[in-house]
PyMOL Python script that loads the backbone (N, CA, C, O; Angstrom):
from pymol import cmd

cmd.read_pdbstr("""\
ATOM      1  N   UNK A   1      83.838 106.356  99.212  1.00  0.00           N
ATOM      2  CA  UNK A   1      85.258 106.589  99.117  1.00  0.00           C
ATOM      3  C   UNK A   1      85.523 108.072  98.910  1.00  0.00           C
ATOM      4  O   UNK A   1      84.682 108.796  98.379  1.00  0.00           O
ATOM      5  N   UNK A   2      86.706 108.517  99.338  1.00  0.00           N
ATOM      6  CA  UNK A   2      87.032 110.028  99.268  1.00  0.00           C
ATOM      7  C   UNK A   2      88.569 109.966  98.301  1.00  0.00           C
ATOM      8  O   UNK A   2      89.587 109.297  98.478  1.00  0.00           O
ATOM      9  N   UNK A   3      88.268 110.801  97.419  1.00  0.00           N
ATOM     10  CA  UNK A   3      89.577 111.012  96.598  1.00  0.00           C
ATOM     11  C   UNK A   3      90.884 111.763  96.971  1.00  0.00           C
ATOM     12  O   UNK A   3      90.884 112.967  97.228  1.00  0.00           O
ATOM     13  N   UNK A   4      91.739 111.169  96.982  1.00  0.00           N
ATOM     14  CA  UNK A   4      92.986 111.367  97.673  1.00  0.00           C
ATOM     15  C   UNK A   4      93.289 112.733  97.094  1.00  0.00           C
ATOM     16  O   UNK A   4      93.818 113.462  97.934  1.00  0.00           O
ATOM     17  N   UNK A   5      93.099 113.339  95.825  1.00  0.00           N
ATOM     18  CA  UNK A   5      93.798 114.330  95.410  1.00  0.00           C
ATOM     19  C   UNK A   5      93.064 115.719  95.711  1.00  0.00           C
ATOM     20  O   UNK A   5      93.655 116.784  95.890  1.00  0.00           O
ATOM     21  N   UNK A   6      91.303 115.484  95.744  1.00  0.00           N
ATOM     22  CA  UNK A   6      90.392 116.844  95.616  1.00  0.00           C
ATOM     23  C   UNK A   6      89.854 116.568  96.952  1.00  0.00           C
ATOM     24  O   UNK A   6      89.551 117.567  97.605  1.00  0.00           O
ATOM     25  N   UNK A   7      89.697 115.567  97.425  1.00  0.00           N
ATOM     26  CA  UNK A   7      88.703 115.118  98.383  1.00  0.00           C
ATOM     27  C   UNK A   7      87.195 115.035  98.191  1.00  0.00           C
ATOM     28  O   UNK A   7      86.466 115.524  99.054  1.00  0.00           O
ATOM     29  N   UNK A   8      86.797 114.579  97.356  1.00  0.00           N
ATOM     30  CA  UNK A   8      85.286 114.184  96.662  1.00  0.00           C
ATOM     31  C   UNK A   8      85.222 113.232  97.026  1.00  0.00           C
ATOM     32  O   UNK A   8      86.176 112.475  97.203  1.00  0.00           O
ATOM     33  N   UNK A   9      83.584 112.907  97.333  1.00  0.00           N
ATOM     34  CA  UNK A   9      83.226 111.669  97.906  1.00  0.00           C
ATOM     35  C   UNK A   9      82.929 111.004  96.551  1.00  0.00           C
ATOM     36  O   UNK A   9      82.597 111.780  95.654  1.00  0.00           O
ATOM     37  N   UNK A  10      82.995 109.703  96.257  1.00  0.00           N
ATOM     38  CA  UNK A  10      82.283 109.263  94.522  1.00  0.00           C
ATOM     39  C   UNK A  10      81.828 107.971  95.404  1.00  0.00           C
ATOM     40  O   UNK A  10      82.281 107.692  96.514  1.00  0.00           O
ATOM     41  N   UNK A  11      81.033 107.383  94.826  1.00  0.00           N
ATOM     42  CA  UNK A  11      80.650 105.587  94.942  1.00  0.00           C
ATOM     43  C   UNK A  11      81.663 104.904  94.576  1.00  0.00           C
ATOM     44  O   UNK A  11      82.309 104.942  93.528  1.00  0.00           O
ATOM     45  N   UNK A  12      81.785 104.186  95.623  1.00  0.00           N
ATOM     46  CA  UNK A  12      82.694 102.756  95.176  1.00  0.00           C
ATOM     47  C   UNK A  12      82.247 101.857  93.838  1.00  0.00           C
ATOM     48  O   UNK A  12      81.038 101.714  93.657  1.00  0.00           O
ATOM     49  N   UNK A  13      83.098 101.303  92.979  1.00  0.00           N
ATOM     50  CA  UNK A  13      83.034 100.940  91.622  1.00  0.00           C
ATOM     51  C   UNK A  13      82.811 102.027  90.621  1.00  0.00           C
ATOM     52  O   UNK A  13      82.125 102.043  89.599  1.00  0.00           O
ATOM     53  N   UNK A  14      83.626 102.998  91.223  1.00  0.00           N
ATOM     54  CA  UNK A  14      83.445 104.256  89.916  1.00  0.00           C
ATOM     55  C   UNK A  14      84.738 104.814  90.511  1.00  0.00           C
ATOM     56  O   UNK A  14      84.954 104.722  91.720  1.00  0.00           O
ATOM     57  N   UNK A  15      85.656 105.430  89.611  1.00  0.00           N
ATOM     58  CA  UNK A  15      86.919 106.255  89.896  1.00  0.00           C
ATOM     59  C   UNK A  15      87.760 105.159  89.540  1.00  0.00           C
ATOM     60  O   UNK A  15      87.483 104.269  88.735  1.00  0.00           O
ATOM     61  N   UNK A  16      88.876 105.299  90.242  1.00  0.00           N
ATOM     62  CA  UNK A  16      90.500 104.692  89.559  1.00  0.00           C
ATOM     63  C   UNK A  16      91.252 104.530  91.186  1.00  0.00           C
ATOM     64  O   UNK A  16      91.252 105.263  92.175  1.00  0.00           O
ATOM     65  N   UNK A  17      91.751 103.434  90.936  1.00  0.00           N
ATOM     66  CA  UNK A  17      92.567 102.992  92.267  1.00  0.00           C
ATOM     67  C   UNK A  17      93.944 102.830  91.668  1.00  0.00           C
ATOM     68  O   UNK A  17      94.125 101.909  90.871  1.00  0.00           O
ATOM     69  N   UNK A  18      94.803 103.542  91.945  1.00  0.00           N
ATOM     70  CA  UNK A  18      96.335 103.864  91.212  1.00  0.00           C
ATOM     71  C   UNK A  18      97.439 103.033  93.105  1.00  0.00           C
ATOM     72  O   UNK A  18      97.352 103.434  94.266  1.00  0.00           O
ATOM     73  N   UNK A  19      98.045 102.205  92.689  1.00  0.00           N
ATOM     74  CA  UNK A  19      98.938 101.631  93.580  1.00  0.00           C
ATOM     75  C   UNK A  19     100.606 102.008  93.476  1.00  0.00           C
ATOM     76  O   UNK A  19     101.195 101.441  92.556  1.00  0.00           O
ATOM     77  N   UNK A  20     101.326 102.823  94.253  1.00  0.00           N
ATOM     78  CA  UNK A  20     102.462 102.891  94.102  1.00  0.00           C
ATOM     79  C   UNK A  20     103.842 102.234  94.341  1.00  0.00           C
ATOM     80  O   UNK A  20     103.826 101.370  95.218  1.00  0.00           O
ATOM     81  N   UNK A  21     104.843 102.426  93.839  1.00  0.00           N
ATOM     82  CA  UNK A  21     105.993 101.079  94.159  1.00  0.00           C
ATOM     83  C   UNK A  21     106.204 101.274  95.443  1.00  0.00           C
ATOM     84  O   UNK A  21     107.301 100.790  95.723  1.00  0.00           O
ATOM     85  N   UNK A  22     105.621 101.811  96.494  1.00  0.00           N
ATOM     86  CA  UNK A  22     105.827 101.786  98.192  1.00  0.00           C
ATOM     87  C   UNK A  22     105.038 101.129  98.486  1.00  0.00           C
ATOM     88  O   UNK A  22     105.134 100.586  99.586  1.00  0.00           O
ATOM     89  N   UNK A  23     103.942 100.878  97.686  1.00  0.00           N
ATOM     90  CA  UNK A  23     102.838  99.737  98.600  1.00  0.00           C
ATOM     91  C   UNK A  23     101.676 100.655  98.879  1.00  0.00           C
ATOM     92  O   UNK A  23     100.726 100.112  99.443  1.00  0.00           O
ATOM     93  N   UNK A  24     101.540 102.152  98.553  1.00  0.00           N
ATOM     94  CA  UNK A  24     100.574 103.485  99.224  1.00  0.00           C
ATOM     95  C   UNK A  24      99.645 103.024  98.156  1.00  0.00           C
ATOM     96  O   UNK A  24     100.014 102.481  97.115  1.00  0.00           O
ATOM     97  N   UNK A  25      98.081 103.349  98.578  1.00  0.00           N
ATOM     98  CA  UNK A  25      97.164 103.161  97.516  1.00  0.00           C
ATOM     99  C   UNK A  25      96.597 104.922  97.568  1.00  0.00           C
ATOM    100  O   UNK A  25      96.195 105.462  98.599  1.00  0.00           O
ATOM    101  N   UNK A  26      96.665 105.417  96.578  1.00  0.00           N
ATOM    102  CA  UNK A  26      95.961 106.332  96.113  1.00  0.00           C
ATOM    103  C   UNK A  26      94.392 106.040  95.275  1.00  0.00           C
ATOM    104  O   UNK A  26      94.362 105.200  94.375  1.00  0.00           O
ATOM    105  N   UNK A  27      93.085 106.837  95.679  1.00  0.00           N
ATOM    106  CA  UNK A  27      91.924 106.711  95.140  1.00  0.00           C
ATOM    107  C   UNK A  27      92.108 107.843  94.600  1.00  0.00           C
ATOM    108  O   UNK A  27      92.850 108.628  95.191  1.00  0.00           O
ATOM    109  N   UNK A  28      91.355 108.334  93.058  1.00  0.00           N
ATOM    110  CA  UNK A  28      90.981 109.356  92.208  1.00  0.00           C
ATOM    111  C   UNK A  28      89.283 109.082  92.049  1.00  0.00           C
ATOM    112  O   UNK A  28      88.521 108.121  92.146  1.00  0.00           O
ATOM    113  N   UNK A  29      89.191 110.570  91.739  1.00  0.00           N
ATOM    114  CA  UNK A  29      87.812 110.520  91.645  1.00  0.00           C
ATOM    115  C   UNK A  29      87.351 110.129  89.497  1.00  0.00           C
ATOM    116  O   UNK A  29      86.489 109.491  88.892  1.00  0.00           O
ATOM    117  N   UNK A  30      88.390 110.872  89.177  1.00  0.00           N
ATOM    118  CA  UNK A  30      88.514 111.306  87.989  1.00  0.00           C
ATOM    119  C   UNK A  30      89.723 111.133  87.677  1.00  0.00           C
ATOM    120  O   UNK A  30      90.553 110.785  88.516  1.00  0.00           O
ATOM    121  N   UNK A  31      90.076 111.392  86.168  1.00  0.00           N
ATOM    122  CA  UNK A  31      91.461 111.385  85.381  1.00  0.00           C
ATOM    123  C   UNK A  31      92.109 112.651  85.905  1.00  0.00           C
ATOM    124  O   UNK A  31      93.300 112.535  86.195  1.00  0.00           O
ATOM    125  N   UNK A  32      91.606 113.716  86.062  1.00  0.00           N
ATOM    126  CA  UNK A  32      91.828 115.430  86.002  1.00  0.00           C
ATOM    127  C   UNK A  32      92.506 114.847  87.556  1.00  0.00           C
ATOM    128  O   UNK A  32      93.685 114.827  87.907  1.00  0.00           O
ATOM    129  N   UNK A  33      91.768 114.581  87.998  1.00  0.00           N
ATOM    130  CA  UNK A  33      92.705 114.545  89.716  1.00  0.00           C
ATOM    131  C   UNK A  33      93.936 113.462  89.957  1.00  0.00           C
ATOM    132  O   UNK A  33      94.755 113.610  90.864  1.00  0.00           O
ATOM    133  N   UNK A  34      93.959 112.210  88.904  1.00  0.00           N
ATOM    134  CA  UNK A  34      94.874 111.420  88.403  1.00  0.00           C
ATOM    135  C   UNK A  34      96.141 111.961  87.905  1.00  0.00           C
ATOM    136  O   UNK A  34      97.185 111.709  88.507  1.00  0.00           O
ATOM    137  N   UNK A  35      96.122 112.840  86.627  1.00  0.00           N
ATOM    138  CA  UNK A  35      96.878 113.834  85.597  1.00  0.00           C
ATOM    139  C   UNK A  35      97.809 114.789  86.522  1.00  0.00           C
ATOM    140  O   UNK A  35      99.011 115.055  86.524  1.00  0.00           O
ATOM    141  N   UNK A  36      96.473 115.259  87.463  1.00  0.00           N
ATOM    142  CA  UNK A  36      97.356 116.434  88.426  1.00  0.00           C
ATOM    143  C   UNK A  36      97.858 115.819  89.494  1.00  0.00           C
ATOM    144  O   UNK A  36      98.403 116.655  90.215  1.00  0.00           O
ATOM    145  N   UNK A  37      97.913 114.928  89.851  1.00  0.00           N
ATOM    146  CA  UNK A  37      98.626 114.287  91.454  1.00  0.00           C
ATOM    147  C   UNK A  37      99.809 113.420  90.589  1.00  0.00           C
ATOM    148  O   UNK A  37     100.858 114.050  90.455  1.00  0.00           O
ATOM    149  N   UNK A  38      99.792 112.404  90.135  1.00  0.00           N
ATOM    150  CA  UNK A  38     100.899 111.599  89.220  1.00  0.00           C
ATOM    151  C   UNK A  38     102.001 112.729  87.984  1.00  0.00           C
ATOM    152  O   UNK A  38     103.144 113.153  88.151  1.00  0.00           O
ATOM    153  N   UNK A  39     100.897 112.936  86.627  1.00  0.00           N
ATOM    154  CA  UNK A  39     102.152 113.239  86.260  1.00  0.00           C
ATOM    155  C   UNK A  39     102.315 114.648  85.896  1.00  0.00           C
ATOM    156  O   UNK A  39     103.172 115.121  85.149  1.00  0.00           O
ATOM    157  N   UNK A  40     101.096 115.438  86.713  1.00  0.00           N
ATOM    158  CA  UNK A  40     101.487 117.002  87.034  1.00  0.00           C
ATOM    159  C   UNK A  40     102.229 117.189  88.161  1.00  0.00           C
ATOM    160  O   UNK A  40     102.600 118.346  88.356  1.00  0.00           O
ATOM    161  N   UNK A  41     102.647 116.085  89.215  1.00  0.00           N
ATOM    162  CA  UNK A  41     103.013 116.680  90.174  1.00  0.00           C
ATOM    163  C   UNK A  41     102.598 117.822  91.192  1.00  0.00           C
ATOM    164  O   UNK A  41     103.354 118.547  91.837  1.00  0.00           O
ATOM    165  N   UNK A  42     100.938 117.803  91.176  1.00  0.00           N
ATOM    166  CA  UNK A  42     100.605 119.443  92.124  1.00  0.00           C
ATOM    167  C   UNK A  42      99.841 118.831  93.088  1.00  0.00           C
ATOM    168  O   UNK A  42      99.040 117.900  93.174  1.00  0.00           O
ATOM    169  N   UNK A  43     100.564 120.006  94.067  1.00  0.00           N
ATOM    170  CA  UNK A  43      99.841 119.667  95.160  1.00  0.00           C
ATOM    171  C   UNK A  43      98.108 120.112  96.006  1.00  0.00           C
ATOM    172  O   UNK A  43      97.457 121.149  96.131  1.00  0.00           O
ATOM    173  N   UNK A  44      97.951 118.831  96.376  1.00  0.00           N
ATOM    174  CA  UNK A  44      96.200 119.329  96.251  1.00  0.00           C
ATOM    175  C   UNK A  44      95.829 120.956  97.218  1.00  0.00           C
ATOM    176  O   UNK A  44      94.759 121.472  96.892  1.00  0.00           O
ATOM    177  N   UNK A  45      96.705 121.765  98.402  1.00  0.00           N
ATOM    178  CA  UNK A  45      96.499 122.629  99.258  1.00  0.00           C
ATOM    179  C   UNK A  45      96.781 123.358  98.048  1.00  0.00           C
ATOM    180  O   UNK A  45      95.756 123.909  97.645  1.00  0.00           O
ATOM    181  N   UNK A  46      97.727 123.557  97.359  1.00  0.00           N
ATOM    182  CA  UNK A  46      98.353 124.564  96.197  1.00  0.00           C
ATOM    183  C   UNK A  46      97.312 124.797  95.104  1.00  0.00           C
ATOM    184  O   UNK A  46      97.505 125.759  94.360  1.00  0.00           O
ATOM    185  N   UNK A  47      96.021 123.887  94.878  1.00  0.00           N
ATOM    186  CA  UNK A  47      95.579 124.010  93.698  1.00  0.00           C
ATOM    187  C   UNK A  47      93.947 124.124  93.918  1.00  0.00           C
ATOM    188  O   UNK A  47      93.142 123.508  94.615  1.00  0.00           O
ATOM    189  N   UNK A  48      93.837 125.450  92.781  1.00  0.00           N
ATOM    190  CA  UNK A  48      92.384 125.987  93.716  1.00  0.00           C
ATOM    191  C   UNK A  48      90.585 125.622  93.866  1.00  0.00           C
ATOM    192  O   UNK A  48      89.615 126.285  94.233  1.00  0.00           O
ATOM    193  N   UNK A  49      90.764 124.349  93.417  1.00  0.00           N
ATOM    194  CA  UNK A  49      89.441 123.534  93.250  1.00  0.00           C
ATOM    195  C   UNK A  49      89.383 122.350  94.110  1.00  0.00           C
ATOM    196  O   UNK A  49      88.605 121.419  93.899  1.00  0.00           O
ATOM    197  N   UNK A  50      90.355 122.405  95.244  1.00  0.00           N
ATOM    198  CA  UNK A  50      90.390 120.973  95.939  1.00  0.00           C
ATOM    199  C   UNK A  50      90.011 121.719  97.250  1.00  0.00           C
ATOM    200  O   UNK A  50      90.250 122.888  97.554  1.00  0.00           O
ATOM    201  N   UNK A  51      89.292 120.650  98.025  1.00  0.00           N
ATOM    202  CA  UNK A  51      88.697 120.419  99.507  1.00  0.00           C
ATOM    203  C   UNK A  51      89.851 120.939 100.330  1.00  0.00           C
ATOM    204  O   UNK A  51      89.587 121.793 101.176  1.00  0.00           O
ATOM    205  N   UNK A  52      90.865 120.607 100.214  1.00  0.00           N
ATOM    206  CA  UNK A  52      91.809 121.042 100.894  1.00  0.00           C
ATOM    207  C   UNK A  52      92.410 122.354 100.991  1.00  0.00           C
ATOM    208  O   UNK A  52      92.976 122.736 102.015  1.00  0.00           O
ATOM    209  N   UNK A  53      92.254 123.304  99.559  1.00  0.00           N
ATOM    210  CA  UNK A  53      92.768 124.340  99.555  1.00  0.00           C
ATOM    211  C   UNK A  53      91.700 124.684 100.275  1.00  0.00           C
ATOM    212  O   UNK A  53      91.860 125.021 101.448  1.00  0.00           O
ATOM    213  N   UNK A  54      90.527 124.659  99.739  1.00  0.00           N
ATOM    214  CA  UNK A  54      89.641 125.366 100.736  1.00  0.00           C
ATOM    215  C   UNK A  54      89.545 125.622 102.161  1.00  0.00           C
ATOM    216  O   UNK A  54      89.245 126.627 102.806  1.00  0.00           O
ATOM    217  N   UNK A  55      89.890 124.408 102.485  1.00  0.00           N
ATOM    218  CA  UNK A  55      89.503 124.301 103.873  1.00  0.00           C
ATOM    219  C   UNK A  55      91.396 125.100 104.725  1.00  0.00           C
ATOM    220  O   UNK A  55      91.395 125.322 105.936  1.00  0.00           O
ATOM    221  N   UNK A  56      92.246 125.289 104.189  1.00  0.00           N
ATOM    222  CA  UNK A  56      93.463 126.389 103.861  1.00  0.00           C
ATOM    223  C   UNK A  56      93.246 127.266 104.307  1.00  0.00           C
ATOM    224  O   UNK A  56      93.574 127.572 105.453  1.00  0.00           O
ATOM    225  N   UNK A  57      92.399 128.181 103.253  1.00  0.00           N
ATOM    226  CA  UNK A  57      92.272 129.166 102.455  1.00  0.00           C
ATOM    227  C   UNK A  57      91.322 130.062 103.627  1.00  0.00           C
ATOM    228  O   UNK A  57      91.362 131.289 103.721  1.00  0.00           O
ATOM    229  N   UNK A  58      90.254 128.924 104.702  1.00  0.00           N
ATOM    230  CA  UNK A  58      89.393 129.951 105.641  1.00  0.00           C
ATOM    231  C   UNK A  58      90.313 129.565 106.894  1.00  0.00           C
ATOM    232  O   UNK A  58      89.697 129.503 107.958  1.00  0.00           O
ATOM    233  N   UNK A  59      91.512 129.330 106.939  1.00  0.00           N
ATOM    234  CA  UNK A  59      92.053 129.434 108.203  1.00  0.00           C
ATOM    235  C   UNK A  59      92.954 130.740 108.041  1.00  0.00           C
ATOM    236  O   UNK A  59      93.612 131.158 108.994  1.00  0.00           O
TER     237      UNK A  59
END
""", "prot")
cmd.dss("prot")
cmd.show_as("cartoon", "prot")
cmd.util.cbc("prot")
cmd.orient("prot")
């Protein structure tokens, strides 16, 4: 599985599966990527330890 917020790969039966009132399933790898996507509100390109900024950041 790949975490919706950093993009880390983790094993299935480890991390947190968070379901929203739209029906969207979000995977976390961790709480820290939980905390910051829910009730930090940040976005994963904006924040500088995620797969995504990175992959941003060399274009």
């Amino acid at each position: 599985m790949k975490c919706t917020f950093c993009g880390k790969e983790f094993t299935p039966g480890t991390g947190k599966m968070y379901i929203k009132s739209d029906a969207k399933i979000l995977y976390f790898c961790s709480g820290k990527c939980e905390k910051n996507m829910i009730k930090l509100s940040r976005k994963p390109r904006l924040t500088r330890w995620t797969e995504e900024h990175r992959k941003n950041k060399k274009q």
